[in-house]
PDBQT receptor file of N, H, CA, C and O in Angstrom, charges set to zero:
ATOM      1  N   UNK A   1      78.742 185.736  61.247  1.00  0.00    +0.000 N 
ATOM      2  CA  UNK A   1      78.475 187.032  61.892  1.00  0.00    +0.000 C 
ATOM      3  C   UNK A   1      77.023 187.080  62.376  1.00  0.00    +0.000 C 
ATOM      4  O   UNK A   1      76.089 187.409  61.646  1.00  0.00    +0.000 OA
ATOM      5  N   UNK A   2      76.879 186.657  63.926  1.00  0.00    +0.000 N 
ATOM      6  H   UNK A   2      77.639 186.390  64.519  1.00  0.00    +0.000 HD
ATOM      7  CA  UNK A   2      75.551 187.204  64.223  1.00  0.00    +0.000 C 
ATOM      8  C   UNK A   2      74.726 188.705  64.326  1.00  0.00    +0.000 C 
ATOM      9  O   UNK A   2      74.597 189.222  65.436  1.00  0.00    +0.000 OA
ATOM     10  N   UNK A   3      74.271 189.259  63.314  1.00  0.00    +0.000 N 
ATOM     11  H   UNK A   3      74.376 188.839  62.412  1.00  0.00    +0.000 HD
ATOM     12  CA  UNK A   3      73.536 190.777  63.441  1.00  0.00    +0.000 C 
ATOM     13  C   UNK A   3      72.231 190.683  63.920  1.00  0.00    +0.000 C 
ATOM     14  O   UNK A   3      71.720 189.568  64.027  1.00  0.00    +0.000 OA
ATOM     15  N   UNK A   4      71.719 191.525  64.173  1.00  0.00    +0.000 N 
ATOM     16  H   UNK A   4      72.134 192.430  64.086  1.00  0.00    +0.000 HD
ATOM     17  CA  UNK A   4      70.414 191.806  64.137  1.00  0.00    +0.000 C 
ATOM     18  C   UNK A   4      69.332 191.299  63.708  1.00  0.00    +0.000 C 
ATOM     19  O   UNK A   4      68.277 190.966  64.247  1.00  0.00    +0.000 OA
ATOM     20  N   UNK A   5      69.870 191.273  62.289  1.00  0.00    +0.000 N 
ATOM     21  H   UNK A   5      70.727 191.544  61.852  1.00  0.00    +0.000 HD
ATOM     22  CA  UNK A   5      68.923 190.718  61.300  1.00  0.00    +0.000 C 
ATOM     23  C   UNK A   5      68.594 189.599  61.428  1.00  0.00    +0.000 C 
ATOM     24  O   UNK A   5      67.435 189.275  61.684  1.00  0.00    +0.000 OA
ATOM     25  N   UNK A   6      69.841 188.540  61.228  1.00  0.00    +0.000 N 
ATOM     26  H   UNK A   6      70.783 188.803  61.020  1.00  0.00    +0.000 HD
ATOM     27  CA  UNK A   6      69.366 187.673  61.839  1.00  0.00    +0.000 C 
ATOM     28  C   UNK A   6      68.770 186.811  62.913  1.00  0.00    +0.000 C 
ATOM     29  O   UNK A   6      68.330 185.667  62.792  1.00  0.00    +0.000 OA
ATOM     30  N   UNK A   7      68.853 187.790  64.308  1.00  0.00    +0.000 N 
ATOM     31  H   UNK A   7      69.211 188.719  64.407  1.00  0.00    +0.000 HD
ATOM     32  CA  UNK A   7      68.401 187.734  65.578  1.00  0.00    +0.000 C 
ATOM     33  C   UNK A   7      66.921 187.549  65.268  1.00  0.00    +0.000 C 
ATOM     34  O   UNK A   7      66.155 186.734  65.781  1.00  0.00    +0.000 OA
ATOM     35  N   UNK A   8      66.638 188.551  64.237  1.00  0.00    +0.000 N 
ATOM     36  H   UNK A   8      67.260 189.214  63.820  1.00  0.00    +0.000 HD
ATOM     37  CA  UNK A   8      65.051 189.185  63.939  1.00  0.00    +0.000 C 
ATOM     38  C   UNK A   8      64.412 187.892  63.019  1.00  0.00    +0.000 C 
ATOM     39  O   UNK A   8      63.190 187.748  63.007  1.00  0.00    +0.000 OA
ATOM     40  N   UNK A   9      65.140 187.116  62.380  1.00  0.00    +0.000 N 
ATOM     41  H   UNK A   9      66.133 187.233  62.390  1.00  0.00    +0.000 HD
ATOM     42  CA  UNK A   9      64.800 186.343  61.375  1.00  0.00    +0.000 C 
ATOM     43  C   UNK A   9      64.954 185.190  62.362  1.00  0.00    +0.000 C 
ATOM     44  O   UNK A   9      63.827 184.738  62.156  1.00  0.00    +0.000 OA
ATOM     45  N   UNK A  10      65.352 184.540  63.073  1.00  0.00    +0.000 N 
ATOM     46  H   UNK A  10      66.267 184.907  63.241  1.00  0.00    +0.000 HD
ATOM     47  CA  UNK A  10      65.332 183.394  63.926  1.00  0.00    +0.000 C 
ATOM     48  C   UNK A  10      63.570 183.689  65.430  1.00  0.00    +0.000 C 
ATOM     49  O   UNK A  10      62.686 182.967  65.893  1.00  0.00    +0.000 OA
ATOM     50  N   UNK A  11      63.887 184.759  65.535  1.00  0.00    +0.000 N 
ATOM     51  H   UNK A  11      64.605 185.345  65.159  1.00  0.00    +0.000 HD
ATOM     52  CA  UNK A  11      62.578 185.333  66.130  1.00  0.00    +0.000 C 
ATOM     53  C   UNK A  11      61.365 184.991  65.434  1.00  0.00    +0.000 C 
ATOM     54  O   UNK A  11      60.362 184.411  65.849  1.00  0.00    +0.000 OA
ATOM     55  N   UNK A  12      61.607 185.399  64.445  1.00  0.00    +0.000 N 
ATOM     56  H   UNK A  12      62.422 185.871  64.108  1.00  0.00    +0.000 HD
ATOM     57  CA  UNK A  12      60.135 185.459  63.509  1.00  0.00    +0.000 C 
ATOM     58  C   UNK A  12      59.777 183.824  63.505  1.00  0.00    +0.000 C 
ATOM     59  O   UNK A  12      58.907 183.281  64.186  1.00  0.00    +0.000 OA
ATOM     60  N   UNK A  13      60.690 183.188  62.546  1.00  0.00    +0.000 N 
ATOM     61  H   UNK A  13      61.396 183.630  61.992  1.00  0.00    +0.000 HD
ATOM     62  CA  UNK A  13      60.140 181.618  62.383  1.00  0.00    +0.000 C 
ATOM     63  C   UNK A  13      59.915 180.941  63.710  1.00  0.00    +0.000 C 
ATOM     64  O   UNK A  13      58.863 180.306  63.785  1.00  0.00    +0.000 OA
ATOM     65  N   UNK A  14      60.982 180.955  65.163  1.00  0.00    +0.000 N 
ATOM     66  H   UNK A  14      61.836 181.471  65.101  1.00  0.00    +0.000 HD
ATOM     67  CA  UNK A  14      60.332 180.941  66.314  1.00  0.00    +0.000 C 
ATOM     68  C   UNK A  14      58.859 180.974  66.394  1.00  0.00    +0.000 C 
ATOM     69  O   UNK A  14      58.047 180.124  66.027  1.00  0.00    +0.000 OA
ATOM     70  N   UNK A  15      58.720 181.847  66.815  1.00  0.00    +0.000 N 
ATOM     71  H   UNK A  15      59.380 182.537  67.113  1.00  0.00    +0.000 HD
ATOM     72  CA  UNK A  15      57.464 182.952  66.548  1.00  0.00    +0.000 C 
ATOM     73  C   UNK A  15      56.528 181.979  65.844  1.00  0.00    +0.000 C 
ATOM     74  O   UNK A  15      55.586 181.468  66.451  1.00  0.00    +0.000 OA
ATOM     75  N   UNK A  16      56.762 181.746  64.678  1.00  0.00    +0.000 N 
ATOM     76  H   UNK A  16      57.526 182.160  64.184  1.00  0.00    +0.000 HD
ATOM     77  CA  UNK A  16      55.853 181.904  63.828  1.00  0.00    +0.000 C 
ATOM     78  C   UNK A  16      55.602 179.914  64.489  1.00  0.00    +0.000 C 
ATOM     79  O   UNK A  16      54.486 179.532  64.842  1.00  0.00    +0.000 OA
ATOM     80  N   UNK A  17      56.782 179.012  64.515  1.00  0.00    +0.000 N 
ATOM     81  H   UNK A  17      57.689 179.322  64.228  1.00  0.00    +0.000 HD
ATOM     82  CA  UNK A  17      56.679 177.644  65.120  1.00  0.00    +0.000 C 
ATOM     83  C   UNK A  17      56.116 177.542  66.228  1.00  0.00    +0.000 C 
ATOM     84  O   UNK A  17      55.347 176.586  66.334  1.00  0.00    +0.000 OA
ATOM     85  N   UNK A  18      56.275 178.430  67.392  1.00  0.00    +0.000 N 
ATOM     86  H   UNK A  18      56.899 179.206  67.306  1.00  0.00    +0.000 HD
ATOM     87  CA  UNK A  18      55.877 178.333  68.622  1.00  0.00    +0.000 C 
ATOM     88  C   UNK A  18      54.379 178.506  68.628  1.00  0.00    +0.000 C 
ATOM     89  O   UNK A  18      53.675 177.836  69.384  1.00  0.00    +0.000 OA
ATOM     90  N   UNK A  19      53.736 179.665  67.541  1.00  0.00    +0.000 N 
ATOM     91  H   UNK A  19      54.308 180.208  66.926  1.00  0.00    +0.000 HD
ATOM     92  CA  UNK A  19      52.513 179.907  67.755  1.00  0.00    +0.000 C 
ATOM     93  C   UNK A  19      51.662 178.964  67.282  1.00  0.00    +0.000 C 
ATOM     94  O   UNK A  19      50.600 178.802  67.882  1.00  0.00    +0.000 OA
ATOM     95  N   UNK A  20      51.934 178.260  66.252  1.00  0.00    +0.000 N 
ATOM     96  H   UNK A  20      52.797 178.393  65.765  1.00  0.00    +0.000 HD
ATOM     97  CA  UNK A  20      51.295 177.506  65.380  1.00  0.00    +0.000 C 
ATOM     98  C   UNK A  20      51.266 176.040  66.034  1.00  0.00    +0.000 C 
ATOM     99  O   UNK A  20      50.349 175.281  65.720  1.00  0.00    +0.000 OA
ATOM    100  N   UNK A  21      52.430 175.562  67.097  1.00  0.00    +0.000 N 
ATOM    101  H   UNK A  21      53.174 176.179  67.352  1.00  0.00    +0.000 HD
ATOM    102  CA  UNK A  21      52.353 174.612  68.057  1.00  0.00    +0.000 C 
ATOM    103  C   UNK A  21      51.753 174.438  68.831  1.00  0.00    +0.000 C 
ATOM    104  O   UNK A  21      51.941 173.457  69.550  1.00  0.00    +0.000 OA
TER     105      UNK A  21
């Protein structure tokens, strides 16, 4: 089940990989 939450939680570590790259 894709929700939100996890939309928000794949964002973040994104996020958090992309910036730190």
């Amino acid at each position: 089940m894709n929700t939100i939450r996890e939309k928000i939680l794949l964002s973040e570590i994104c996020n958090a990989v992309c910036y730190k790259s």
